[in-house]
C-alpha angles and dihedrals in degrees: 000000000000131000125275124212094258095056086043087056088041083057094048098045106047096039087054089056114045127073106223138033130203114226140198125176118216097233124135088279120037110209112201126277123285131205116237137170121233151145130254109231138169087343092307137098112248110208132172136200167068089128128118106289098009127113107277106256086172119110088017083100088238098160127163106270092010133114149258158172129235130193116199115192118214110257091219098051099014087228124130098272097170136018113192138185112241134184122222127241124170112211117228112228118253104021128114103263091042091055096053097043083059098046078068112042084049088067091046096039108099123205100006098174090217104031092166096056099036109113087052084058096045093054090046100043125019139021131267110208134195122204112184122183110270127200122285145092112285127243114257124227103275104240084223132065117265098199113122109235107258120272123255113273136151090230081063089057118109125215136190114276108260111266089241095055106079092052089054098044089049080050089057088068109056126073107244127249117253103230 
């Protein structure tokens, strides 16, 4: 089944418009998503990392010509609202599409601790990636919750309300007395 226009504007759409993505690469062994900012530029995901200070890309199996899946939440909900098939490209440094991937992830990057020297850093230290939609039906929302139930953990426990609270919570309530 291939992608229609309309799933390919879905993609574009809500990938534009939401901050943060969840990836997972397609290698032996998937790791789990992992959330990630990016832009959206020229109909591909722009991501950068794996520098000091960047958002870790290593053990996610993001390797040039591979592939990949990306999840996109609804802005609106927060819930997954589209799941979709990429292919992987690593962009050299240096080189025009890498520049102007870069242009853009400088305006969306917060707190860079040296903004005016970024993209040097960028070409020295860490990896700029571009996953563009591939080819391939898209996941559709699951009708379930994903969620994993939570782990074992004595913060998680919980305990009988201590006898005094009630009585200070129903004294909350009332205005005091000037004495």
């Amino acid at each position: 089944m291939t992608q229609t226009p309309m799933d390919r504007a879905l993609v574009e759409e809500a990938t534009k418009k939401s901050a943060l993505i969840w990836v997972r690469g397609a290698g032996p062994a998937p790791a789990a998503d992992r959330a990630l900012w990016h832009v959206w530029h020229e109909g591909a995901v722009c991501l950068v990392g794996d520098g000091p200070g960047e958002q870790p890309l290593n053990g996610l199996g993001l390797v040039d010509g591979g592939a990949a899946t990306v999840t996109v939440r609804s802005k609106d909900k927060g819930g997954r609202l589209v799941t979709w098939p990429a292919r992987v490209a690593e962009l050299p440094p240096g080189g025009d599409a890498w520049t102007a991937a870069v242009e853009e992830l400088k305006g969306k990057r917060l707190n860079a601790p040296d903004a005016e020297r970024i993209a040097e850093r960028w070409a020295r230290e860490c990896r700029v990636l571009r996953l563009e939609p591939a080819p391939g039906p898209l996941e559709e929302p699951p009708s379930g919750s994903l969620a994993a139930p939570p782990r074992p953990s004595p913060a998680l426990t919980r305990r009988p309300m201590p006898a005094g609270l009630p009585k200070l919570l129903a004294r909350r309530g009332r205005p005091r007395r000037s004495g």
